[in-house]
N, CA and C atoms of all chains as a GROMACS GRO file, in nm:
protein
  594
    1UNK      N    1   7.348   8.048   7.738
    1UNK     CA    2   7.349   8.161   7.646
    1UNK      C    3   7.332   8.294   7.720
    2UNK      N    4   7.232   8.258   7.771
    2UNK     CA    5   7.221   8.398   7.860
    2UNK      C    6   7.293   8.448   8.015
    3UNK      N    7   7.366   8.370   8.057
    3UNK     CA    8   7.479   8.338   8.146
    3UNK      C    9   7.615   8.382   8.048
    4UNK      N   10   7.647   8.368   7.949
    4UNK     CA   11   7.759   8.398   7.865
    4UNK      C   12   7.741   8.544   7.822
    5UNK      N   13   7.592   8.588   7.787
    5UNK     CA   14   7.581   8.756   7.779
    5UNK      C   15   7.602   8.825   7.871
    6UNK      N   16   7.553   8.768   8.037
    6UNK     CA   17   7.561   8.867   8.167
    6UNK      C   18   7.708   8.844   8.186
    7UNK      N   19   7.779   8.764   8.158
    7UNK     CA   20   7.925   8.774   8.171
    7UNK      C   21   7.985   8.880   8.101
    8UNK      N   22   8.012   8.877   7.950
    8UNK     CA   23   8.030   8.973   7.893
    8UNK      C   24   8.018   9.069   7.904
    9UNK      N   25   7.884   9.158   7.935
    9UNK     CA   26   7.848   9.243   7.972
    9UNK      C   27   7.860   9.273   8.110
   10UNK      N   28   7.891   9.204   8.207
   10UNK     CA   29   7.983   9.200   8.371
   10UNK      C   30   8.095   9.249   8.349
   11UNK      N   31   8.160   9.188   8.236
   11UNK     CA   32   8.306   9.193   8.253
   11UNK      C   33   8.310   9.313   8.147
   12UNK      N   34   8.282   9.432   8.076
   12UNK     CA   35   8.256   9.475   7.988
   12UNK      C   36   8.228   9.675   8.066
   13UNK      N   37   8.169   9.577   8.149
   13UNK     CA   38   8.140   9.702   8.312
   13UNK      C   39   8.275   9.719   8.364
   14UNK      N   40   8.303   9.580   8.371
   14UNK     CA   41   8.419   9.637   8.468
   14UNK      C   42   8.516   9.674   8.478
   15UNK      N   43   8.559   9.655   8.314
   15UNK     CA   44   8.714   9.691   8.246
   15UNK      C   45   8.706   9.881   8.266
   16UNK      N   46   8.548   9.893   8.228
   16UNK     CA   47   8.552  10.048   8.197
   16UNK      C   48   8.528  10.113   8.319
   17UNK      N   49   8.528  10.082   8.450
   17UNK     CA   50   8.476  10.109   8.570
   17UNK      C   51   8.642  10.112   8.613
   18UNK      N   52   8.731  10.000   8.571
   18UNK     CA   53   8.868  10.015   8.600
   18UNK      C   54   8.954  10.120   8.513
   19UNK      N   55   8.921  10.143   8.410
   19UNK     CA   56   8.956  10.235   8.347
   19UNK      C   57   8.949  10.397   8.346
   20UNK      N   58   8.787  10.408   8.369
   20UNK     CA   59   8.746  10.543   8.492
   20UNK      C   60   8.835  10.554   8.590
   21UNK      N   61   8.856  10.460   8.692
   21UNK     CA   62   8.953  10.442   8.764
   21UNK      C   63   9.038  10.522   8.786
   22UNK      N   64   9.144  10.459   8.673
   22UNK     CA   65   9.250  10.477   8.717
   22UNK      C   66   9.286  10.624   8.600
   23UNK      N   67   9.188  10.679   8.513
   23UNK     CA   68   9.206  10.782   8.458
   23UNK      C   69   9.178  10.900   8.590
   24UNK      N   70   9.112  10.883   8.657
   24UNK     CA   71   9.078  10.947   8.749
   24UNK      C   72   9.167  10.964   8.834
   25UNK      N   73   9.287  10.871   8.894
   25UNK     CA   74   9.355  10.864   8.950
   25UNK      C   75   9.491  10.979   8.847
   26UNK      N   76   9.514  10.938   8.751
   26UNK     CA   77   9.616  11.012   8.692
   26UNK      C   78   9.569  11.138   8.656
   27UNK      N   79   9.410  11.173   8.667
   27UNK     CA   80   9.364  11.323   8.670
   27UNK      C   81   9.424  11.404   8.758
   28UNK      N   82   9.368  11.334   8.869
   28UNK     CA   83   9.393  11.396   8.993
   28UNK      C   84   9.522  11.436   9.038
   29UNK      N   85   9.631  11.325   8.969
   29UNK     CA   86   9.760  11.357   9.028
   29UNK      C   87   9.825  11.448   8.948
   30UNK      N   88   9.770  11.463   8.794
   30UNK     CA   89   9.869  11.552   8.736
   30UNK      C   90   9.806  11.726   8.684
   31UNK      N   91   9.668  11.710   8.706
   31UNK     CA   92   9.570  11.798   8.661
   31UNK      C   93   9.637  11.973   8.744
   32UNK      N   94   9.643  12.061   8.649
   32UNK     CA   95   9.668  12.165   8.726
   32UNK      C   96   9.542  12.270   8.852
   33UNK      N   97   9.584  12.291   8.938
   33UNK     CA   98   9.485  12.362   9.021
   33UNK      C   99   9.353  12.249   9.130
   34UNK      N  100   9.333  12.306   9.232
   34UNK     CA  101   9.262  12.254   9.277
   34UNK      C  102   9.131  12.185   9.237
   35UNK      N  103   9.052  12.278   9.185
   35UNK     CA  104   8.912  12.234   9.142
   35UNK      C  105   8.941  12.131   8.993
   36UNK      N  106   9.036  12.181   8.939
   36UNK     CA  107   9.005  12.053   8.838
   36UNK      C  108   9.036  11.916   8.872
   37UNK      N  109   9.174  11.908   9.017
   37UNK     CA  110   9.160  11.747   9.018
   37UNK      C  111   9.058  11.719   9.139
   38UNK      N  112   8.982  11.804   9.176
   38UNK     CA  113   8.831  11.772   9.262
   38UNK      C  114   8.767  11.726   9.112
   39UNK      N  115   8.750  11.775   9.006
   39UNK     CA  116   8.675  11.731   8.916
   39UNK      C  117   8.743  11.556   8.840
   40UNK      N  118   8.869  11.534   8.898
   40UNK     CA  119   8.884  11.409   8.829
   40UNK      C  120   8.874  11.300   8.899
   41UNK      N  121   8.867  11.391   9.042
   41UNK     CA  122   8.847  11.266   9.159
   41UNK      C  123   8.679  11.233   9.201
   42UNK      N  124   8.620  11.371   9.124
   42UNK     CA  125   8.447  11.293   9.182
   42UNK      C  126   8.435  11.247   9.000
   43UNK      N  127   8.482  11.215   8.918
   43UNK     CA  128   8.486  11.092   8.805
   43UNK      C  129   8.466  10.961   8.883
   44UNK      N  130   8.595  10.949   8.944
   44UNK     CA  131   8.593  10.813   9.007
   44UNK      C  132   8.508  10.780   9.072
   45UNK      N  133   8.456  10.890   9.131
   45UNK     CA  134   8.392  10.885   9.274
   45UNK      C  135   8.240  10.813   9.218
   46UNK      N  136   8.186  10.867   9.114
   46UNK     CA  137   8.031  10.842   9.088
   46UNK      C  138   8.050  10.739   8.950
   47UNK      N  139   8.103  10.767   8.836
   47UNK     CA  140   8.101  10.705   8.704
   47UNK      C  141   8.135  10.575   8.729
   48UNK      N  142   8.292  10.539   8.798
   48UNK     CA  143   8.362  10.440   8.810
   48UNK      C  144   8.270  10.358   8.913
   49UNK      N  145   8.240  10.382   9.026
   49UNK     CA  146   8.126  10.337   9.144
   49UNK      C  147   8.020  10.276   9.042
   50UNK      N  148   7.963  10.371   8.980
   50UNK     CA  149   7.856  10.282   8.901
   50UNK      C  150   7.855  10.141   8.822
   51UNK      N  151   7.941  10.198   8.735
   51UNK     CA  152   8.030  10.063   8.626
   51UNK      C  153   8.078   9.920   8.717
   52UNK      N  154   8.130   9.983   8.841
   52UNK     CA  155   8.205   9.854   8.879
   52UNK      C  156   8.086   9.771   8.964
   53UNK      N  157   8.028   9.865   8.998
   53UNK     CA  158   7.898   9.772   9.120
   53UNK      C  159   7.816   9.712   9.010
   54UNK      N  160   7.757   9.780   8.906
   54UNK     CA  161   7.663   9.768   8.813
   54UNK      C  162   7.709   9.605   8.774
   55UNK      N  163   7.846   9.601   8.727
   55UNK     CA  164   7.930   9.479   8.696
   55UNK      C  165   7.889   9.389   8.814
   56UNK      N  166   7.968   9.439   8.891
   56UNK     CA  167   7.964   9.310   8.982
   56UNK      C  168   7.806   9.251   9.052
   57UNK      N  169   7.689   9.331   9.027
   57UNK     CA  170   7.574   9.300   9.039
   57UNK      C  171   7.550   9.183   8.936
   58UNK      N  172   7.584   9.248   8.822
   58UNK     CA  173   7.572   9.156   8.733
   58UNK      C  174   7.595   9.035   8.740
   59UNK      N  175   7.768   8.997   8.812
   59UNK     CA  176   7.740   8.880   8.851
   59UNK      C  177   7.714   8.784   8.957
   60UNK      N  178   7.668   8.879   9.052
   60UNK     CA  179   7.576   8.860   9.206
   60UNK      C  180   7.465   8.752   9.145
   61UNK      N  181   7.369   8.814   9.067
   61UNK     CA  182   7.271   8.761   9.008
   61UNK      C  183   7.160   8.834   9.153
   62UNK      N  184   7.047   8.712   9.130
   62UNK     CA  185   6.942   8.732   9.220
   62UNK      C  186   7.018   8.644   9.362
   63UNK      N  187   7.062   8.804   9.450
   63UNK     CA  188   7.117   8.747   9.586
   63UNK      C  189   7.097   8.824   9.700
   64UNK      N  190   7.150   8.779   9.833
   64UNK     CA  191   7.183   8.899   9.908
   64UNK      C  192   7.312   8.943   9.867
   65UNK      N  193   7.395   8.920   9.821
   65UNK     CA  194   7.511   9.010   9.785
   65UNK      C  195   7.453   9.079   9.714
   66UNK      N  196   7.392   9.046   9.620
   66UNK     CA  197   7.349   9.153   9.558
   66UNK      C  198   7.264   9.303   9.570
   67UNK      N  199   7.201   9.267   9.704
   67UNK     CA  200   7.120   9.378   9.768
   67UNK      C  201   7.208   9.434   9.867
   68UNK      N  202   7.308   9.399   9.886
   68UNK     CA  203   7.444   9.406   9.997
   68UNK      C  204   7.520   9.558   9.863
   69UNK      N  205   7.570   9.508   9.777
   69UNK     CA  206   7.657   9.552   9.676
   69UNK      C  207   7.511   9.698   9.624
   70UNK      N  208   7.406   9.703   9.601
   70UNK     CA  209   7.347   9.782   9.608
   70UNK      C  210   7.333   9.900   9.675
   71UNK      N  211   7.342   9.866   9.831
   71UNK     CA  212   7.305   9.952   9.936
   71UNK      C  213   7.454  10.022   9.943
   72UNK      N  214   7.565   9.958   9.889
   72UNK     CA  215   7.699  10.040   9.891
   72UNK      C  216   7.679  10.146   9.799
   73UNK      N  217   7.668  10.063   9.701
   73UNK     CA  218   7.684  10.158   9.543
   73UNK      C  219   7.559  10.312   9.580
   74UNK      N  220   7.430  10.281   9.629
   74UNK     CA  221   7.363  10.377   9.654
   74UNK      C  222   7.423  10.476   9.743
   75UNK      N  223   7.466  10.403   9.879
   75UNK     CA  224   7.529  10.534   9.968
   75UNK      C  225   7.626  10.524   9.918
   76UNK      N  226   7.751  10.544   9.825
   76UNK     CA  227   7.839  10.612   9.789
   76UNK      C  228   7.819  10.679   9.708
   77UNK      N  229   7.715  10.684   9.629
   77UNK     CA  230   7.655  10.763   9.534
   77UNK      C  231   7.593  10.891   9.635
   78UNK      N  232   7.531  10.859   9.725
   78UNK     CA  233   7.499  10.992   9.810
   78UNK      C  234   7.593  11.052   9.863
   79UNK      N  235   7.714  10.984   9.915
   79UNK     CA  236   7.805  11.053  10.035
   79UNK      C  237   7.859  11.125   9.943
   80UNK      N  238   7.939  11.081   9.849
   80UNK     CA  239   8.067  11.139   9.765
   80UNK      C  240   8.066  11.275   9.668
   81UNK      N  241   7.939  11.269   9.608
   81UNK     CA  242   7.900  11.380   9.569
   81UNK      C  243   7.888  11.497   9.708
   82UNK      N  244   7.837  11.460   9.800
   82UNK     CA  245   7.828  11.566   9.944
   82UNK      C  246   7.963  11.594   9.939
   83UNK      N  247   8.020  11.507   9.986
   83UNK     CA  248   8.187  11.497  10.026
   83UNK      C  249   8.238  11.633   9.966
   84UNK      N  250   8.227  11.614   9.822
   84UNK     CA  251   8.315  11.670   9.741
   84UNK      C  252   8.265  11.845   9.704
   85UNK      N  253   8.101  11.820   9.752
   85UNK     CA  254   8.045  11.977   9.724
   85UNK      C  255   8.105  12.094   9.888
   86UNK      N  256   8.088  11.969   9.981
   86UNK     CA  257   8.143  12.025  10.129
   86UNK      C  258   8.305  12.090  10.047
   87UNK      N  259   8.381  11.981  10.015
   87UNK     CA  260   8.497  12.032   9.987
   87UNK      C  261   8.556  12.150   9.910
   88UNK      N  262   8.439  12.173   9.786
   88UNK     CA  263   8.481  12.323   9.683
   88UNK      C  264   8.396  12.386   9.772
   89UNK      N  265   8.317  12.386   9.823
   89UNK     CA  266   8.236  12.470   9.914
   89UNK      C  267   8.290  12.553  10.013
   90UNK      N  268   8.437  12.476  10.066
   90UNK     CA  269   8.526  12.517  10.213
   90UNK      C  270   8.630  12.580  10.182
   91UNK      N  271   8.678  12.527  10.030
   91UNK     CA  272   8.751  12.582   9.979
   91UNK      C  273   8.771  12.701   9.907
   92UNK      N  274   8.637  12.711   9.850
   92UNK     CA  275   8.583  12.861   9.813
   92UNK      C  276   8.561  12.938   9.903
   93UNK      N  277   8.521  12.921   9.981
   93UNK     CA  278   8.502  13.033  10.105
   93UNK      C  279   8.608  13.096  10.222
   94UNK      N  280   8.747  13.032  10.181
   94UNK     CA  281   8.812  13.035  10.255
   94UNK      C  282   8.926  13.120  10.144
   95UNK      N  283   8.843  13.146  10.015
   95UNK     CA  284   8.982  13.221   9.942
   95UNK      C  285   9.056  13.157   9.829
   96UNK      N  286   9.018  13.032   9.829
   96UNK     CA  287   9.156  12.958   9.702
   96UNK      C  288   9.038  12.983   9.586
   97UNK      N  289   9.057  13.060   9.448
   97UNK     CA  290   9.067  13.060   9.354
   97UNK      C  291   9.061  12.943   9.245
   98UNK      N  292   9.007  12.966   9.144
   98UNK     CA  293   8.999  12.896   9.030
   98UNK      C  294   9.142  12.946   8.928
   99UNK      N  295   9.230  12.852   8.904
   99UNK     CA  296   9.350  12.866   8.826
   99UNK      C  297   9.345  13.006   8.727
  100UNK      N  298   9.262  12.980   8.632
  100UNK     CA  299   9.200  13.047   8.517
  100UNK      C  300   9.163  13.221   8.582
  101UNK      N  301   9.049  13.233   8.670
  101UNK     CA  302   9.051  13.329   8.746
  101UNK      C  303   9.175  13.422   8.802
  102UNK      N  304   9.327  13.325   8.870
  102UNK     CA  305   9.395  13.437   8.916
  102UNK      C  306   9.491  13.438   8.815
  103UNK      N  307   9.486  13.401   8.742
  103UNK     CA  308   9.598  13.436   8.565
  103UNK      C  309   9.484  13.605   8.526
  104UNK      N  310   9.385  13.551   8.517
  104UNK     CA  311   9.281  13.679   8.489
  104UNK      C  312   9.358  13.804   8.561
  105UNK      N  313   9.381  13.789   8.721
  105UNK     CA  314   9.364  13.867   8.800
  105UNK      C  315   9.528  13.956   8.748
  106UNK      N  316   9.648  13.853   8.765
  106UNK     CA  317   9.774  13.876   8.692
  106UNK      C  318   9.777  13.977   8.577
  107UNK      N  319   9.668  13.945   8.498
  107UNK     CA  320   9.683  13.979   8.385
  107UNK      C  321   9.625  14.158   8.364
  108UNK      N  322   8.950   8.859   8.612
  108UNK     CA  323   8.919   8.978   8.512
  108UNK      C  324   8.883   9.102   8.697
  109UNK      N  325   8.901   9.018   8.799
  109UNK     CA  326   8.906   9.091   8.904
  109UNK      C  327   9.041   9.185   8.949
  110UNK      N  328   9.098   9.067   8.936
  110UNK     CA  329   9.271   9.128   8.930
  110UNK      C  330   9.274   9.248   8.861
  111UNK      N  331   9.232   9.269   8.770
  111UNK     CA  332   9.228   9.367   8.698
  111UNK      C  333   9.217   9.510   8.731
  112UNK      N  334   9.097   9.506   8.784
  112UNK     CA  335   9.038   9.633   8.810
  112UNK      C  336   9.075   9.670   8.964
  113UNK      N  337   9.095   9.558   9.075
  113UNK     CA  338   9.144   9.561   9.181
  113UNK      C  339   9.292   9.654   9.159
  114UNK      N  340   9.368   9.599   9.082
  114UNK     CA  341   9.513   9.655   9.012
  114UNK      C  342   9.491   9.758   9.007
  115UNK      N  343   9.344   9.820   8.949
  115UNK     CA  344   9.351   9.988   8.871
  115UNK      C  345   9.291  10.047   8.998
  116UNK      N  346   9.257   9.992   9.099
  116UNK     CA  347   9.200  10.069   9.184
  116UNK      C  348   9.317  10.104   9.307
  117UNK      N  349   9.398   9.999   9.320
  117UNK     CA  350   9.571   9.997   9.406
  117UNK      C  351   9.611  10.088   9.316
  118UNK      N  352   9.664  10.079   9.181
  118UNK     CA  353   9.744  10.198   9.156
  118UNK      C  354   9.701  10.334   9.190
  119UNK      N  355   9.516  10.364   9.134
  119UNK     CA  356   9.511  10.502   9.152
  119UNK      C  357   9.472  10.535   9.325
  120UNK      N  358   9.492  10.459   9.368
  120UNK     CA  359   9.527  10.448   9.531
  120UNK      C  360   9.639  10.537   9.578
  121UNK      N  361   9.739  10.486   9.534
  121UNK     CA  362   9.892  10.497   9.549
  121UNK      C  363   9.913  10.650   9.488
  122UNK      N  364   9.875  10.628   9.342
  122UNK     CA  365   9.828  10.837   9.296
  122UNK      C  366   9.788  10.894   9.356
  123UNK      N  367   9.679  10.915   9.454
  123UNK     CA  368   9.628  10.953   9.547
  123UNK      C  369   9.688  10.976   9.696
  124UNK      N  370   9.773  10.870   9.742
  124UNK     CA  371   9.919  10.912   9.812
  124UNK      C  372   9.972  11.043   9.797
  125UNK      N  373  10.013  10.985   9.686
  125UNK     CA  374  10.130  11.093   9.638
  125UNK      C  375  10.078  11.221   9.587
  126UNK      N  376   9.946  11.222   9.527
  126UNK     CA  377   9.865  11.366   9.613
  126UNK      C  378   9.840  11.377   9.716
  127UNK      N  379   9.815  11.308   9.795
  127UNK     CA  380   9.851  11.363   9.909
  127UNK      C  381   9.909  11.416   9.974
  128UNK      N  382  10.054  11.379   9.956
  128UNK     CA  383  10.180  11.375   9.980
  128UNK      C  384  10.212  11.553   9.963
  129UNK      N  385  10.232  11.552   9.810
  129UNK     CA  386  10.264  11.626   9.744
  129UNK      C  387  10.182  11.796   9.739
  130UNK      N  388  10.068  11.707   9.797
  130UNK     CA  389   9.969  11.837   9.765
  130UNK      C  390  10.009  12.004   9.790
  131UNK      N  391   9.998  12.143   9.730
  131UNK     CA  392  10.046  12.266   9.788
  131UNK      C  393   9.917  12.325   9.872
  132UNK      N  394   9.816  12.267   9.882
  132UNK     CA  395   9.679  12.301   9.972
  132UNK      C  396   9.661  12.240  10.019
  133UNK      N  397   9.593  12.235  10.134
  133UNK     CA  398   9.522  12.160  10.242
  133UNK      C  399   9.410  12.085  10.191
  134UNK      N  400   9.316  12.192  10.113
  134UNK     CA  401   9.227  12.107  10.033
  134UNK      C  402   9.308  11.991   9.891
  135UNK      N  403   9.379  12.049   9.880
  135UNK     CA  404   9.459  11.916   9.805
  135UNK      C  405   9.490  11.766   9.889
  136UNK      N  406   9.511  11.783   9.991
  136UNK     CA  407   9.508  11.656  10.065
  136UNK      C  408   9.355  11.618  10.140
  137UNK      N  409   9.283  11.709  10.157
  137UNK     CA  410   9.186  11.656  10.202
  137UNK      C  411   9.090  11.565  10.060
  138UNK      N  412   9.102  11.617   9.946
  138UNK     CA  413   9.050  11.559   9.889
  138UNK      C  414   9.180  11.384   9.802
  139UNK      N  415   9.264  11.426   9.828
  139UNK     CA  416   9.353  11.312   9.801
  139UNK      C  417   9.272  11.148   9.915
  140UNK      N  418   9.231  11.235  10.010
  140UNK     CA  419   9.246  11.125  10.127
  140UNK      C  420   9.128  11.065  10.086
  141UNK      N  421   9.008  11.170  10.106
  141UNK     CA  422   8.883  11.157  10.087
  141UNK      C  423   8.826  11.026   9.960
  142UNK      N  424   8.971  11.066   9.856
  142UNK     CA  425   8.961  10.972   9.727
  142UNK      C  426   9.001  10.821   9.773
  143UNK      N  427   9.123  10.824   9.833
  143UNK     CA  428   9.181  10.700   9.876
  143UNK      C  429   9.088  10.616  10.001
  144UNK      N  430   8.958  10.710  10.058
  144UNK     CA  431   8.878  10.615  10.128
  144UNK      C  432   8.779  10.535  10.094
  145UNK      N  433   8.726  10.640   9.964
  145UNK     CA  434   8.629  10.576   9.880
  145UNK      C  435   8.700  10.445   9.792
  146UNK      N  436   8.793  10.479   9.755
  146UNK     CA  437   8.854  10.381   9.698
  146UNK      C  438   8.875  10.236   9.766
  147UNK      N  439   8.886  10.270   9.910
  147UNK     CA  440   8.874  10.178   9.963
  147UNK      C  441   8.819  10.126   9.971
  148UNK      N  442   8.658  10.153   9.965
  148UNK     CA  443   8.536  10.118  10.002
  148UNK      C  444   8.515   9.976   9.893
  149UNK      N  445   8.552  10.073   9.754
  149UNK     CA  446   8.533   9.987   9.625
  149UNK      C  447   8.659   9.894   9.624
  150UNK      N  448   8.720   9.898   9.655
  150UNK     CA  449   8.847   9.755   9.640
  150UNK      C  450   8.817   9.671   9.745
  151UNK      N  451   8.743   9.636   9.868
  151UNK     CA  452   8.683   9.585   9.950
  151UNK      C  453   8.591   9.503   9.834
  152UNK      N  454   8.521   9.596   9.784
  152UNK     CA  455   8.371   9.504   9.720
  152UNK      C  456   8.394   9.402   9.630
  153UNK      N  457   8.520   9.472   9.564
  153UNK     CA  458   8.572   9.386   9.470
  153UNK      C  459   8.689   9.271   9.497
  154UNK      N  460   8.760   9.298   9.615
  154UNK     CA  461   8.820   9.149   9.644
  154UNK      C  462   8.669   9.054   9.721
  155UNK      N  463   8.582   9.126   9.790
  155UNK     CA  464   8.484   9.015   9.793
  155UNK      C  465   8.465   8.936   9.711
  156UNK      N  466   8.423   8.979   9.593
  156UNK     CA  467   8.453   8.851   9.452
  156UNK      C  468   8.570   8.803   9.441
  157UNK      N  469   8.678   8.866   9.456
  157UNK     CA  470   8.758   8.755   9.397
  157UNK      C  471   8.801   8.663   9.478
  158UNK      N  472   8.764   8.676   9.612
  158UNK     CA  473   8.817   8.586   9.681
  158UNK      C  474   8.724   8.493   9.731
  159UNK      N  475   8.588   8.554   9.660
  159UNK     CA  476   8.470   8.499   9.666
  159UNK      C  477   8.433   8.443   9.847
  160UNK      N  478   8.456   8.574   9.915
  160UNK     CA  479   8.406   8.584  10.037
  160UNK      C  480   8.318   8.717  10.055
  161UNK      N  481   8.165   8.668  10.072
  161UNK     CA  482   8.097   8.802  10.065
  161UNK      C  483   8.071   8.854  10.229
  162UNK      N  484   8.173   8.795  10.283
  162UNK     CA  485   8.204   8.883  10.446
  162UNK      C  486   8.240   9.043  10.418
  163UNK      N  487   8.292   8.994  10.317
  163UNK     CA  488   8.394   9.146  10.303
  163UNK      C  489   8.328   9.265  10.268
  164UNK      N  490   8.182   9.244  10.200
  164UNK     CA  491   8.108   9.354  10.164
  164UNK      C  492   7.994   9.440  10.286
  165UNK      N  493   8.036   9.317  10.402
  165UNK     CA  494   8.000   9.450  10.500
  165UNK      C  495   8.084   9.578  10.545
  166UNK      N  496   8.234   9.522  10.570
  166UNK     CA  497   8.330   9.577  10.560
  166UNK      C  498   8.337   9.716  10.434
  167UNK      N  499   8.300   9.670  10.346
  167UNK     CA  500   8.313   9.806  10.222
  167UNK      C  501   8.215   9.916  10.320
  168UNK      N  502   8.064   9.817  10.353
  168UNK     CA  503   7.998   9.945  10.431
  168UNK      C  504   8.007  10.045  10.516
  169UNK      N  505   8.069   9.980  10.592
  169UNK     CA  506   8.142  10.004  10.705
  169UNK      C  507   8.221  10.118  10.684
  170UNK      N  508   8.316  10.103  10.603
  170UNK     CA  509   8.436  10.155  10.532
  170UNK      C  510   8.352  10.306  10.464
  171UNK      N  511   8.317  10.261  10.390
  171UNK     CA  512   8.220  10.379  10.353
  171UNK      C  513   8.124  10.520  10.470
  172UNK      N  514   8.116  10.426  10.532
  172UNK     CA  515   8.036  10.518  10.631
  172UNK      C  516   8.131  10.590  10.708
  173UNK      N  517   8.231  10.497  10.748
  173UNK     CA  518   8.331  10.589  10.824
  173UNK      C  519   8.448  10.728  10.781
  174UNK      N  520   8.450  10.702  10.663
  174UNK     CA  521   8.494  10.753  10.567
  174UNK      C  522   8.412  10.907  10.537
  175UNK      N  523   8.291  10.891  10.519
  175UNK     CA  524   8.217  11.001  10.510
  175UNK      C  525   8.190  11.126  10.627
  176UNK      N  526   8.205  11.078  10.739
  176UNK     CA  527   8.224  11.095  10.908
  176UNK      C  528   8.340  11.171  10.912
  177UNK      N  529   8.440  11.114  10.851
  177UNK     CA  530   8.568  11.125  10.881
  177UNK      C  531   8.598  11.261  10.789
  178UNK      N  532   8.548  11.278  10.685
  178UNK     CA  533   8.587  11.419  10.564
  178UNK      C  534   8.509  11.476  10.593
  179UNK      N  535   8.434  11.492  10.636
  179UNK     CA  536   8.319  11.620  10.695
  179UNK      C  537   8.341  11.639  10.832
  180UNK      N  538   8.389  11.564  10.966
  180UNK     CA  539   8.474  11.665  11.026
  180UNK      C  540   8.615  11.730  11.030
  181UNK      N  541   8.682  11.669  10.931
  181UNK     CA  542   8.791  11.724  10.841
  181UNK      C  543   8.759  11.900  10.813
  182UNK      N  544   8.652  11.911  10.739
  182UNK     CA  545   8.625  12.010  10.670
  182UNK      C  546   8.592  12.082  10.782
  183UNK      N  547   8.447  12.009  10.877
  183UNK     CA  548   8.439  12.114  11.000
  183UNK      C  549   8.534  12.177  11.007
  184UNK      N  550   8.632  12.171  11.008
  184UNK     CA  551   8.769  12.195  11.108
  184UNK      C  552   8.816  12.294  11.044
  185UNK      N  553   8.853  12.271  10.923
  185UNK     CA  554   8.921  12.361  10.828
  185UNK      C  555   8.849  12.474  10.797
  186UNK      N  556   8.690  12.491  10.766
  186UNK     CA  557   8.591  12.568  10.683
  186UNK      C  558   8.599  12.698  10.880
  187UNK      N  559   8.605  12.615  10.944
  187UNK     CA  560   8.586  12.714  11.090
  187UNK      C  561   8.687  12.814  11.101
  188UNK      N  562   8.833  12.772  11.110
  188UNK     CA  563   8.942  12.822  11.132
  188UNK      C  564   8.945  12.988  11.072
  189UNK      N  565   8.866  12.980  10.861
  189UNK     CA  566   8.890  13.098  10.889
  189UNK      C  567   8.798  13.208  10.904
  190UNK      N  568   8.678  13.138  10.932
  190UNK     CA  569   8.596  13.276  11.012
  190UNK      C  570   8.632  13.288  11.149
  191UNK      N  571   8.626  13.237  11.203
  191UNK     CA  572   8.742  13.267  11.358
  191UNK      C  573   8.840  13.417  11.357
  192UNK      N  574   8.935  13.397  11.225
  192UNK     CA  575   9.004  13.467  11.189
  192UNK      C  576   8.969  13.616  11.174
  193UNK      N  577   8.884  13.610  11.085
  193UNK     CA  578   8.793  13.710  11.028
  193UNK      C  579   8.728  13.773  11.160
  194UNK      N  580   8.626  13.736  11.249
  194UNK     CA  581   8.603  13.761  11.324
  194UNK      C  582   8.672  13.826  11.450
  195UNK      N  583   8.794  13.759  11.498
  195UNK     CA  584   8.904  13.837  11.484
  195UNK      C  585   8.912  14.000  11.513
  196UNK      N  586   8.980  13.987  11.305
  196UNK     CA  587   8.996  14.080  11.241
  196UNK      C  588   8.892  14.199  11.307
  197UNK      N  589   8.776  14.161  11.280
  197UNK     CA  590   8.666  14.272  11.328
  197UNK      C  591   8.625  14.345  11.473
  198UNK      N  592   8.734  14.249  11.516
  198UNK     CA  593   8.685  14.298  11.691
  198UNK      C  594   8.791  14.390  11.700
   0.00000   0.00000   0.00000
């Protein structure tokens, strides 16, 4: 019974962790301007990471994979958010604009 | 129910290409790439299950770490270039 709930709820993670996914993926590719598909690619980066490890912990159970699949999910949770603040960070400082901003400027 | 999400993580892989590819900024590809490493990291973890070999989840680590190394001296590189410039300018 309770092996049939952590499934469900495994597999329940992971549809929506694939779904983050790959919304994230079609953010990124069709989203106008820089910073917004930085904003659809750190989706994937943290939401989807969570869901899918969270899942697949789930069905690790009590293991070392499971403390294995942890120590990922944690440092990608640290790097990627860095990653991505380095990146609007380099990018802002170097001049590229927010979409919205140079329509302003046009205008 | 691995196939699955492995699938959604190859396709928005391949999206990520083709931002790459495509990108009209530099920071458009740096973050295309940056996406397609992490991604990597997580499609590693997840064919570990399905192929139910948990060798592979050192590999995600691995993958991960190098990955992070790898976009931050990316950026070094890029974030330098234009105060250089600037500096430059001022002399």
């Amino acid at each position: 019974m309770i092996e049939l709930v952590l499934d469900i709820l495994s597999w329940v993670l992971l549809c929506t962790g694939g779904a983050f996914v790959l919304i994230g993926g079609i953010g990124a590719l069709r989203l106008p301007g820089f910073y917004t598909r930085l904003h659809a690619a750190s989706l994937t980066e943290t939401m989807a990471t969570i869901l899918i490890f969270a899942g697949m912990i789930l069905q690790a159970g009590l293991s070392l994979a499971a403390i294995k699949l942890f120590a990922i999910m944690v440092f990608l949770l640290l790097t990627a958010p860095t990653a991505s603040y380095a990146l609007a960070n380099a990018a802002l400082q170097s001049g590229l604009r927010p979409v919205a901003q140079r329509e302003g400027e046009d205008a | 129910m691995y196939v699955v999400v492995s699938l959604a993580i190859l396709v928005t892989m391949v999206l990520a290409l083709v931002r790459a590819l495509r990108g009209p900024s530099v920071y458009d590809r740096v973050l295309a790439v940056n996406m397609f490493g992490t991604k990597t990291a997580l499609l590693l973890a997840v064919i570990a299950f399905l192929f139910e070999r948990p060798d592979f989840l050192d590999l995600a680590l691995a993958y991960a770490l190098i990955n992070l190394v790898g976009v931050l001296a990316v950026l070094e590189f890029i974030q330098s270039k234009p105060r250089k410039a600037e500096a430059a300018d001022l002399d």
